[in-house]
VEXGU-946035 format. One record per atom (N, C-alpha, C): z, y, x; residue number from 1; atom name. Coordinates in steps of 0.001 Angstrom, whole numbers, plus 500000, padded with zeros to 6 digits. Layout:
REM VEXGU-946035
+--------+--------+--------+-----+-------+
!     c3 !     c2 !     c1 ! num ! atomo !
+--------+--------+--------+-----+-------+
!      Z !      Y !      X ! NUM !    CA !
...
+--------+--------+--------+-----+-------+
This chain:
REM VEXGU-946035
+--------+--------+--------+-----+-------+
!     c3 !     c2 !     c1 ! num ! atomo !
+--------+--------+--------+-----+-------+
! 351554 ! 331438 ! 206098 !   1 !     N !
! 351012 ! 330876 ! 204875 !   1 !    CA !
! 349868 ! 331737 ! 204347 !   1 !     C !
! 350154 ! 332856 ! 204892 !   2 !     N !
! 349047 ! 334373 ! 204357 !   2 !    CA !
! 347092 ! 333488 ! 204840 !   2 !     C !
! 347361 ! 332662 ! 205723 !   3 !     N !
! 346400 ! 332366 ! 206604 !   3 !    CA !
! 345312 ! 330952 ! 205799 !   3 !     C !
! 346573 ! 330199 ! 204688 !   4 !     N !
! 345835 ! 329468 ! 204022 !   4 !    CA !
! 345842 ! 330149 ! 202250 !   4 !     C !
! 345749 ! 331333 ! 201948 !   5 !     N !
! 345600 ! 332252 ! 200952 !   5 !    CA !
! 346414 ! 331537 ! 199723 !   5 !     C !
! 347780 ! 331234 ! 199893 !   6 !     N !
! 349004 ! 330263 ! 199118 !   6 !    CA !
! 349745 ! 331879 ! 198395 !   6 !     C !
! 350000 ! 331952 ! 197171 !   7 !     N !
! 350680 ! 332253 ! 196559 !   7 !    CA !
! 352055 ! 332557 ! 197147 !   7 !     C !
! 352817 ! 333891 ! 197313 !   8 !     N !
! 354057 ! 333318 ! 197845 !   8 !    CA !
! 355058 ! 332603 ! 197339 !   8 !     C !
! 354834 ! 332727 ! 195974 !   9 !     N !
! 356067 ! 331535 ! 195333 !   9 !    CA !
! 355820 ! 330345 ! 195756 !   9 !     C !
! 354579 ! 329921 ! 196224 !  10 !     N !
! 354564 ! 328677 ! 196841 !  10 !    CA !
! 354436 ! 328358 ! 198251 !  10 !     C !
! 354922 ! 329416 ! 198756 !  11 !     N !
! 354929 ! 329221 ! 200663 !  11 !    CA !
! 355850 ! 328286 ! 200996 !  11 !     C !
! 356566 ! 327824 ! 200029 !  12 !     N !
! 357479 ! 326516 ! 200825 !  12 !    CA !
! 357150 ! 325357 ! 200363 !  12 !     C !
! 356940 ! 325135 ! 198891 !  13 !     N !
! 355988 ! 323689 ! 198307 !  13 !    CA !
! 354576 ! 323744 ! 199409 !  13 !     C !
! 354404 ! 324639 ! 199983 !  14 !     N !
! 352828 ! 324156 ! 200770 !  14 !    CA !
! 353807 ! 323721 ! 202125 !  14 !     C !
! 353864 ! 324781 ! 202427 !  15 !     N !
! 354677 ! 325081 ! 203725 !  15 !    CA !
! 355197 ! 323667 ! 204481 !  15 !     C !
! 356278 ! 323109 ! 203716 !  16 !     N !
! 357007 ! 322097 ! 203984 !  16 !    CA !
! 355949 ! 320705 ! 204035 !  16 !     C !
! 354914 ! 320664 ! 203373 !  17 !     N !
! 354136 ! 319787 ! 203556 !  17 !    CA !
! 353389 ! 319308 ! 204965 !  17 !     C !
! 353872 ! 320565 ! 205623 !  18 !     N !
! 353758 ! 320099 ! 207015 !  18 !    CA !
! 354274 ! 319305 ! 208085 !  18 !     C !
! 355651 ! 319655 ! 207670 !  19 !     N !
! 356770 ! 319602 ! 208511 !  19 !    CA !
! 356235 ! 317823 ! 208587 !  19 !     C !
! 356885 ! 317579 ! 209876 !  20 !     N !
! 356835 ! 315585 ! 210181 !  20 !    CA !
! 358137 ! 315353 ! 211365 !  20 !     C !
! 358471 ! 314111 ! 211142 !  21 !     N !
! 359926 ! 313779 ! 211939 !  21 !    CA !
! 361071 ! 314593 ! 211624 !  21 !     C !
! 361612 ! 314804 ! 212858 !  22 !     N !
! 362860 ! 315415 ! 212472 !  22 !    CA !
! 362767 ! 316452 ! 210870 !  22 !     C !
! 361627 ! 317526 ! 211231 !  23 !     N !
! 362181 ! 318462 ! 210481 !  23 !    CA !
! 361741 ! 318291 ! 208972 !  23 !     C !
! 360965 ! 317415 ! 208769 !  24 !     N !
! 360972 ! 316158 ! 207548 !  24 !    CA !
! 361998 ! 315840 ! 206761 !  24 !     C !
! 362570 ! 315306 ! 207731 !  25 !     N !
! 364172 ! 315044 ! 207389 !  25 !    CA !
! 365011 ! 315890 ! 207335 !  25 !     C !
! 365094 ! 316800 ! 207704 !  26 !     N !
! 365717 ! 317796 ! 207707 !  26 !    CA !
! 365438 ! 318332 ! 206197 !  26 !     C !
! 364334 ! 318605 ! 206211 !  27 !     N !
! 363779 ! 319769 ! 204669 !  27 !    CA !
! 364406 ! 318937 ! 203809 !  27 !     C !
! 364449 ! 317461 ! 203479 !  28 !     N !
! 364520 ! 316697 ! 202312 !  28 !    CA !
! 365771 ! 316656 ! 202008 !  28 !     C !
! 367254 ! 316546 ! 203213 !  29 !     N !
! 368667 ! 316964 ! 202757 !  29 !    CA !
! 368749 ! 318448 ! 202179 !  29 !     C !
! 368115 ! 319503 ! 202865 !  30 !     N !
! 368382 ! 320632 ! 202321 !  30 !    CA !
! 367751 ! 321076 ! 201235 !  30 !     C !
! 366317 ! 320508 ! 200636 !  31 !     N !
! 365978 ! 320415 ! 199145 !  31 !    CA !
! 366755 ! 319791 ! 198254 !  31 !     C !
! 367568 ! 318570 ! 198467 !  32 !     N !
! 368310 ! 317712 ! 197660 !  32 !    CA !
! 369616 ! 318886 ! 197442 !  32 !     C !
! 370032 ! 319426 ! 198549 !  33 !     N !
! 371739 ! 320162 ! 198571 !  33 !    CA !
! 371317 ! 321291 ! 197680 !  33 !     C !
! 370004 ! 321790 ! 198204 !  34 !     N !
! 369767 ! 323324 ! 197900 !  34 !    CA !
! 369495 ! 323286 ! 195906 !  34 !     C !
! 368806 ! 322249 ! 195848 !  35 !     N !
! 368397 ! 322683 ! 194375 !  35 !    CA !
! 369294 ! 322389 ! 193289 !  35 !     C !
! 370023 ! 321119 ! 193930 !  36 !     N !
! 370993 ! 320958 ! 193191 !  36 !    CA !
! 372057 ! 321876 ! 192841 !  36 !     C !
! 372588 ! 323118 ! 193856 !  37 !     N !
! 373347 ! 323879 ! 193724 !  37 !    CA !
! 372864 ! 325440 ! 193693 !  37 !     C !
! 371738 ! 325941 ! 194182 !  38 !     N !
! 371383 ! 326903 ! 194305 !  38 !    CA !
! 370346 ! 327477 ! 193624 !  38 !     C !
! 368822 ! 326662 ! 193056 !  39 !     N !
! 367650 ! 326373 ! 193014 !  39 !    CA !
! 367045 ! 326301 ! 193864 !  39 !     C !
! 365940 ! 326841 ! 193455 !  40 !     N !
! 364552 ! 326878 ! 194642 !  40 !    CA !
! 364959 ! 327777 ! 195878 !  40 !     C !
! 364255 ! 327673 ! 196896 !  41 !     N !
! 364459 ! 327997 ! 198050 !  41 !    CA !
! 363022 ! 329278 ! 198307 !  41 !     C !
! 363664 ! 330362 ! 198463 !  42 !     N !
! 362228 ! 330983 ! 199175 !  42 !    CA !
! 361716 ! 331115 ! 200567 !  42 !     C !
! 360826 ! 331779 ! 200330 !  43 !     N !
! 360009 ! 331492 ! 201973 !  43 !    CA !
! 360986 ! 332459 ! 203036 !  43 !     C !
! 361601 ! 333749 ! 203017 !  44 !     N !
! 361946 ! 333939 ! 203905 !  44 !    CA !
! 363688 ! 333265 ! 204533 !  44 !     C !
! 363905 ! 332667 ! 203149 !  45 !     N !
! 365162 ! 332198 ! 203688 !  45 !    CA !
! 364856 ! 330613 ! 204245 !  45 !     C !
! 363674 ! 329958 ! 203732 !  46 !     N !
! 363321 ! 328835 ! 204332 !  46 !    CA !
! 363082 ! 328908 ! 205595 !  46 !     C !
! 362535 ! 330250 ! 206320 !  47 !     N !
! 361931 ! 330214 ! 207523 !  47 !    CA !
! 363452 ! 330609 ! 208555 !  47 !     C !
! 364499 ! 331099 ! 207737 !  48 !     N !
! 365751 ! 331355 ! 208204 !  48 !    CA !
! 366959 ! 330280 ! 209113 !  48 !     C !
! 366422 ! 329297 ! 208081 !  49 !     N !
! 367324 ! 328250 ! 208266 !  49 !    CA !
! 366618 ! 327269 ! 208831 !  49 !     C !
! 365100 ! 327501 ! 208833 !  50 !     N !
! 364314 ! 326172 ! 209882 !  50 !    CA !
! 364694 ! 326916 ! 211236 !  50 !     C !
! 364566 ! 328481 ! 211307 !  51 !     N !
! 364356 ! 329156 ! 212824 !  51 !    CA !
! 366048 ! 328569 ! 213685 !  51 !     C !
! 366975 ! 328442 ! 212759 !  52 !     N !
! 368341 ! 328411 ! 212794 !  52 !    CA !
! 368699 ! 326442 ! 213219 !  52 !     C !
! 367933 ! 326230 ! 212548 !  53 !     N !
! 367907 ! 324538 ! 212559 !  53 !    CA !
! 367207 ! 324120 ! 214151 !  53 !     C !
! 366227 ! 324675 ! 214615 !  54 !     N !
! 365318 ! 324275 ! 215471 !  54 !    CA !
! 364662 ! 324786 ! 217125 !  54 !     C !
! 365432 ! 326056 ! 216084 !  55 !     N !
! 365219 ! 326846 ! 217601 !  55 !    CA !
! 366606 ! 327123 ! 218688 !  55 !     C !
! 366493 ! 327178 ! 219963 !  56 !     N !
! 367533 ! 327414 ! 220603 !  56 !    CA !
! 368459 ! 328806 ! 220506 !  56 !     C !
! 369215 ! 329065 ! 220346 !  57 !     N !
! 370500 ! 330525 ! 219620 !  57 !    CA !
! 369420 ! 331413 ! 221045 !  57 !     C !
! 369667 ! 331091 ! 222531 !  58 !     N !
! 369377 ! 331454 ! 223461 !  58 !    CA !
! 368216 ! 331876 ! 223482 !  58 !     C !
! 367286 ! 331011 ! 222429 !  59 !     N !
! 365259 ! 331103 ! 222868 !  59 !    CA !
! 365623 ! 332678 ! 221654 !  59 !     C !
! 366073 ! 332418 ! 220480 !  60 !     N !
! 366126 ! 333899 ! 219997 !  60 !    CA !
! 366753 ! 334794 ! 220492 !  60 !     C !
! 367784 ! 334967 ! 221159 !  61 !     N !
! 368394 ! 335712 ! 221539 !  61 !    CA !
! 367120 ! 336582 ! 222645 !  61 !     C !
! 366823 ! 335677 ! 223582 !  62 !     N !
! 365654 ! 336549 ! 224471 !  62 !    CA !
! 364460 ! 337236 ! 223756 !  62 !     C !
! 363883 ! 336258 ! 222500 !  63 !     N !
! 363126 ! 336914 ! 221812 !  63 !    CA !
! 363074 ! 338267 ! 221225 !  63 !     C !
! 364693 ! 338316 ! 221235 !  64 !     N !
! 365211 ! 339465 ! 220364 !  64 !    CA !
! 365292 ! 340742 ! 221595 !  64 !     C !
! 365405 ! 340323 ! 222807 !  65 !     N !
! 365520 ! 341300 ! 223824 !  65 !    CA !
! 364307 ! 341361 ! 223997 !  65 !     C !
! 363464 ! 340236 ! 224182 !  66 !     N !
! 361704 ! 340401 ! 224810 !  66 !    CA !
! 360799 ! 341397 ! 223929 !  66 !     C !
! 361384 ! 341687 ! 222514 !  67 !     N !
! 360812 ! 342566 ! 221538 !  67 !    CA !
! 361044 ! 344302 ! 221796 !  67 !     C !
! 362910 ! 344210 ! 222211 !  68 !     N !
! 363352 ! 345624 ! 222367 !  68 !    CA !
! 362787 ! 346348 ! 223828 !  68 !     C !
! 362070 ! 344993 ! 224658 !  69 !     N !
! 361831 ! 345788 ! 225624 !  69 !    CA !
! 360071 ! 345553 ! 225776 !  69 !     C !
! 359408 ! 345632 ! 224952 !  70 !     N !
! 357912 ! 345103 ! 224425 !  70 !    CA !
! 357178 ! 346400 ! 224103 !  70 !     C !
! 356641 ! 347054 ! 225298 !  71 !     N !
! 356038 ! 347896 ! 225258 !  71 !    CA !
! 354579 ! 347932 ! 225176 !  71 !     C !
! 353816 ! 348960 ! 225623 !  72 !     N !
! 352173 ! 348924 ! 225111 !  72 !    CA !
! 351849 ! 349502 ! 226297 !  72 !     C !
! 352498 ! 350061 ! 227570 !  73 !     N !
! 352184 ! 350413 ! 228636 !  73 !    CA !
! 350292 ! 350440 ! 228688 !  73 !     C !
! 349461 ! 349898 ! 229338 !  74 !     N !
! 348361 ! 349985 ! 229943 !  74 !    CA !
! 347482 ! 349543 ! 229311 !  74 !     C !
! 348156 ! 348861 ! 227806 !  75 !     N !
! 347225 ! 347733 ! 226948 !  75 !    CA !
! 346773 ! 349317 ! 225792 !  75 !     C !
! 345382 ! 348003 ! 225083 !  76 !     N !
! 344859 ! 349258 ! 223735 !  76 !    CA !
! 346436 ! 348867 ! 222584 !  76 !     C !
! 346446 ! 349955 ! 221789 !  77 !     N !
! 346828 ! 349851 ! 220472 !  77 !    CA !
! 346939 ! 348016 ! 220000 !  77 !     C !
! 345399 ! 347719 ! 219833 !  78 !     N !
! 345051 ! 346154 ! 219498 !  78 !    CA !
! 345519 ! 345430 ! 220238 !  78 !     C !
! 345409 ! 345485 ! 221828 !  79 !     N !
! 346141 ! 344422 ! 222210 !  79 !    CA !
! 347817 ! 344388 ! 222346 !  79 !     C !
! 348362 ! 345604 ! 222448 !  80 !     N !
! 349748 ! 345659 ! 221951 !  80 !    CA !
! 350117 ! 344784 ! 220657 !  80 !     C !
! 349067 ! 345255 ! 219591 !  81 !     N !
! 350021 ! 344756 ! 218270 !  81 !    CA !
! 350279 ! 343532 ! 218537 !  81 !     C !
! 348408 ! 342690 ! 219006 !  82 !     N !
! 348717 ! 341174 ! 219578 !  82 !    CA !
! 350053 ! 340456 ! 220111 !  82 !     C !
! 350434 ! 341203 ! 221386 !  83 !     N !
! 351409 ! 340632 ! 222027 !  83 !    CA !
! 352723 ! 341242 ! 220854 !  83 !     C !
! 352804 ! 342141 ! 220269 !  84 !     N !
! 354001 ! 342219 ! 219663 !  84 !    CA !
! 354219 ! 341373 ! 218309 !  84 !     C !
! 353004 ! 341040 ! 217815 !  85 !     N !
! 353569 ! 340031 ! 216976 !  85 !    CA !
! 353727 ! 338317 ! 217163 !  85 !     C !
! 353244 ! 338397 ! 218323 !  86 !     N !
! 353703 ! 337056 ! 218953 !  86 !    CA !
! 355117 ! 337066 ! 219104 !  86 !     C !
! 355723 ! 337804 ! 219362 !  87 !     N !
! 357151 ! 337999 ! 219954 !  87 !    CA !
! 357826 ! 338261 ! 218594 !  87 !     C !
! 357892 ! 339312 ! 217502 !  88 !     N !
! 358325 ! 339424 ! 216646 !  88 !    CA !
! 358460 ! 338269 ! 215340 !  88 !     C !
! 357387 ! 337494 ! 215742 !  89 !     N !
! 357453 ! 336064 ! 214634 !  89 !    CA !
! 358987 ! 335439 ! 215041 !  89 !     C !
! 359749 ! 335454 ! 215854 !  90 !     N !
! 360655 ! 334634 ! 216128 !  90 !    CA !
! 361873 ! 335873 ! 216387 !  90 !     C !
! 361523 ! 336786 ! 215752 !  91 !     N !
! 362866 ! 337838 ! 215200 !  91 !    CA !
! 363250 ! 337896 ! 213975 !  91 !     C !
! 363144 ! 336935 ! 212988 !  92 !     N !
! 362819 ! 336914 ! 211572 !  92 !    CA !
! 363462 ! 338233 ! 210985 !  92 !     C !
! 364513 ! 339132 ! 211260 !  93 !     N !
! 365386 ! 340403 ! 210696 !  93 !    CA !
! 364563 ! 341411 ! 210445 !  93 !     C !
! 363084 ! 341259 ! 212181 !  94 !     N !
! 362380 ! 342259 ! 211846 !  94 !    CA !
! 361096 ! 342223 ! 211622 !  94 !     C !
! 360864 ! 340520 ! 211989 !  95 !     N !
! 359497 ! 340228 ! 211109 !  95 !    CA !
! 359422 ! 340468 ! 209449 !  95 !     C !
! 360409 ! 340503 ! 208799 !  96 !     N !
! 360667 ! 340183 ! 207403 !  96 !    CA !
! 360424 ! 341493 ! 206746 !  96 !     C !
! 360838 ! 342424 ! 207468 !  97 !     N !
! 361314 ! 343939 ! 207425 !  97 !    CA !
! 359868 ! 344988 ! 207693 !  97 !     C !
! 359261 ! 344828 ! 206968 !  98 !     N !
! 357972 ! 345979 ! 207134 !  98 !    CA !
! 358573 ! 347265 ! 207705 !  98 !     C !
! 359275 ! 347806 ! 206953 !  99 !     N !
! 359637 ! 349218 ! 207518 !  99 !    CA !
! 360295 ! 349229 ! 209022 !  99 !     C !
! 361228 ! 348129 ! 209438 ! 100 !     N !
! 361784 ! 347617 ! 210699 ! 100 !    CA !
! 360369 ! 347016 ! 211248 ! 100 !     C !
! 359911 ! 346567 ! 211052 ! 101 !     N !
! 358789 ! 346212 ! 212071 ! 101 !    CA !
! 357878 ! 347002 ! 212292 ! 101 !     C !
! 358028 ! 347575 ! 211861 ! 102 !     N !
! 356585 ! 349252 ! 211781 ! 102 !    CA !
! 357391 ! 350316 ! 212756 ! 102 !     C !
! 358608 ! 350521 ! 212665 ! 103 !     N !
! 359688 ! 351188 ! 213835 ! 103 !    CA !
! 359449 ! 350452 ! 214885 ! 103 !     C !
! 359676 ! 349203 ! 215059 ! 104 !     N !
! 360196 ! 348535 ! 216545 ! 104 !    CA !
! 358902 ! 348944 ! 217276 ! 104 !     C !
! 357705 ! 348429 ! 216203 ! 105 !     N !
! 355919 ! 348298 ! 217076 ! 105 !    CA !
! 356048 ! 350352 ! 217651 ! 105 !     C !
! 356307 ! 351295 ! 216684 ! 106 !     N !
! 356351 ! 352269 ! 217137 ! 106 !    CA !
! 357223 ! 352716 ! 218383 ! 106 !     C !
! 358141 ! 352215 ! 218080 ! 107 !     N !
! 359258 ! 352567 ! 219257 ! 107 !    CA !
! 358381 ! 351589 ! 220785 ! 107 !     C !
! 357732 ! 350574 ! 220586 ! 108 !     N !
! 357293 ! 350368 ! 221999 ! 108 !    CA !
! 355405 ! 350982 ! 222572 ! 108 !     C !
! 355380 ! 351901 ! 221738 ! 109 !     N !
! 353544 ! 352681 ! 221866 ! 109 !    CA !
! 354169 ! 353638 ! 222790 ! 109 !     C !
! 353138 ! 354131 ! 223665 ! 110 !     N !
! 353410 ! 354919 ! 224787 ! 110 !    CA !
! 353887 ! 356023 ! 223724 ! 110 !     C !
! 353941 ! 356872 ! 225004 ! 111 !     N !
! 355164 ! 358438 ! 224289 ! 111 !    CA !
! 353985 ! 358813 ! 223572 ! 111 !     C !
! 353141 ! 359574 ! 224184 ! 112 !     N !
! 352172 ! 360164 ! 223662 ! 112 !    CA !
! 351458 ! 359781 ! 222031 ! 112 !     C !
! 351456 ! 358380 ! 222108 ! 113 !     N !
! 351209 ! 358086 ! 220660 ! 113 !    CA !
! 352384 ! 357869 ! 219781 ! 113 !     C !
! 353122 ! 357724 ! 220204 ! 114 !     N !
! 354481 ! 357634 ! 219604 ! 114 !    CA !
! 354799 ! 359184 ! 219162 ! 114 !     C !
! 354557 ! 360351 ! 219915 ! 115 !     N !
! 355122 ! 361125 ! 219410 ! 115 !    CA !
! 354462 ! 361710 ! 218217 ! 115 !     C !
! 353156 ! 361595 ! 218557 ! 116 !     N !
! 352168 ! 361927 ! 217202 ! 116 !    CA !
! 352341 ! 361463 ! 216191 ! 116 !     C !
! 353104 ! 360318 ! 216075 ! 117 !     N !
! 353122 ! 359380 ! 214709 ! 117 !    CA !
! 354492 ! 359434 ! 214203 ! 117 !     C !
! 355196 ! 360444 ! 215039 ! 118 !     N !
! 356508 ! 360724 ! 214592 ! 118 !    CA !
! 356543 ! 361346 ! 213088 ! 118 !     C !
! 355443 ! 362507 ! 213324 ! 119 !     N !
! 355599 ! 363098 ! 211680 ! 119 !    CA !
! 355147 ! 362026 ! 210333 ! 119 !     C !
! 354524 ! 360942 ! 210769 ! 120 !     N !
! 354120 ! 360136 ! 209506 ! 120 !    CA !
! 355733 ! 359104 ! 209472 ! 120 !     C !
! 355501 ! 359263 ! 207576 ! 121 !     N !
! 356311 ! 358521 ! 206929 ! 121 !    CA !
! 356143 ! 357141 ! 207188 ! 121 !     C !
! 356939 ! 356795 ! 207870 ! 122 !     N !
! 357082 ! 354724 ! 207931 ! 122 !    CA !
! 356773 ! 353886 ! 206349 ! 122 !     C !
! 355795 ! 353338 ! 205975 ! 123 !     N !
! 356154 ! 352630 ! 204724 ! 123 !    CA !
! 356102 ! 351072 ! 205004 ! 123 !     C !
! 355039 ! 350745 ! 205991 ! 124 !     N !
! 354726 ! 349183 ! 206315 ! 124 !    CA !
! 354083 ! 348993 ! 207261 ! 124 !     C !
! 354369 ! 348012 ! 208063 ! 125 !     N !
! 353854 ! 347530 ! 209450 ! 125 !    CA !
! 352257 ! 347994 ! 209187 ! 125 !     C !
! 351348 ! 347127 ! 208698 ! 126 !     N !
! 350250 ! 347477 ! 208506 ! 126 !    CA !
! 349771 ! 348967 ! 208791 ! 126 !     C !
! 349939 ! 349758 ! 207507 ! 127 !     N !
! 349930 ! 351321 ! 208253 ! 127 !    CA !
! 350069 ! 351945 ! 209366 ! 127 !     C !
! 351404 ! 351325 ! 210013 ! 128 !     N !
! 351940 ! 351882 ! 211338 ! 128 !    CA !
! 350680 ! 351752 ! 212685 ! 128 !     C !
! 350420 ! 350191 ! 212352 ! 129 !     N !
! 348900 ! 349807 ! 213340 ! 129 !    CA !
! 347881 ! 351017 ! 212853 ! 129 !     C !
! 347854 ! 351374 ! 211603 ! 130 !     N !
! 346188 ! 351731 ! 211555 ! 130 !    CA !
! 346401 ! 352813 ! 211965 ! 130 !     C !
! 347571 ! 353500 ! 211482 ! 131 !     N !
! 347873 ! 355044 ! 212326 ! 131 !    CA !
! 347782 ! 355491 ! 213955 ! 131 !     C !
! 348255 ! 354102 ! 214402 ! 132 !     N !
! 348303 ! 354156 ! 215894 ! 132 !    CA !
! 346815 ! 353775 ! 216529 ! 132 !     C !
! 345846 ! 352780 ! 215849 ! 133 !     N !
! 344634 ! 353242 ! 216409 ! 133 !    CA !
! 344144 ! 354249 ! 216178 ! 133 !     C !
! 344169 ! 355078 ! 214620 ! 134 !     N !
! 343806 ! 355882 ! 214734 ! 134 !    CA !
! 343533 ! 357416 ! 215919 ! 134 !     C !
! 345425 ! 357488 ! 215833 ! 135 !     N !
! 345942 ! 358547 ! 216976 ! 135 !    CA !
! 344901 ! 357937 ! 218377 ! 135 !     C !
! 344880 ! 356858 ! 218753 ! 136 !     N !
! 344512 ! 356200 ! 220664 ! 136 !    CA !
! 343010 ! 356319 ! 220153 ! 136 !     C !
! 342377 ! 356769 ! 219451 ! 137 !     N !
! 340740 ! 357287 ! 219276 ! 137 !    CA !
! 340624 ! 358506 ! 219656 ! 137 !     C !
+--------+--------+--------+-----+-------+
């Protein structure tokens, strides 16, 4: 949603405006159940229960291994982050998780940059990238 510059209180009033067929139908029972008993719905638990609704247990489950074993071997810094956030969009525990996603991307940078970036404090994914091009300069 970061991509069409939406407010996050409104990443799911935009968001859902997408959805067509099934998951259409889908959003409109769980807006009717959800507000009636819960309220509003936010974006990371919306993206919880669509990933849960739509995706195969199995397609995450590998995702979740294809991440722990998602290294940076031969690639730059940049093209690592690339391939790791392709893979991490469909881990939602540690896409969601700045400080967990700033570990995992570290834990798969070669040793050498990994070990340099050991002494910096983890605060947010973001940082973790700029630190790690920094160090591979």
């Amino acid at each position: 949603m970061e991509a069409f510059e939406v407010l996050a209180q409104d990443h799911v009033r935009y968001g859902t405006q997408l959805l067509k067929g099934k998951a259409q139908i889908w959003w409109k029972g769980v807006q009717s159940a959800r507000t009636a008993t819960h309220g509003p719905l936010f974006w990371a638990e919306f993206v919880r229960q669509f990933e849960r609704r739509f995706y195969l247990a199995t397609f995450l489950d590998k995702m979740k291994l294809d991440l722990n074993n998602y290294v940076q071997d031969t690639k730059t810094v940049a093209e690592y982050e690339i391939g790791f956030n392709q893979i991490v969009h469909f881990v939602p525990h540690v896409a969601h998780d700045e400080v967990e996603k700033a570990m995992q991307f570290r834990q798969g940078l070669k040793p050498a940059i990994h070990h340099m970036l050991g002494a910096f404090t983890i605060t947010d994914f973001r940082s973790m990238v700029e630190q790690a091009l920094g160090v591979e300069m």
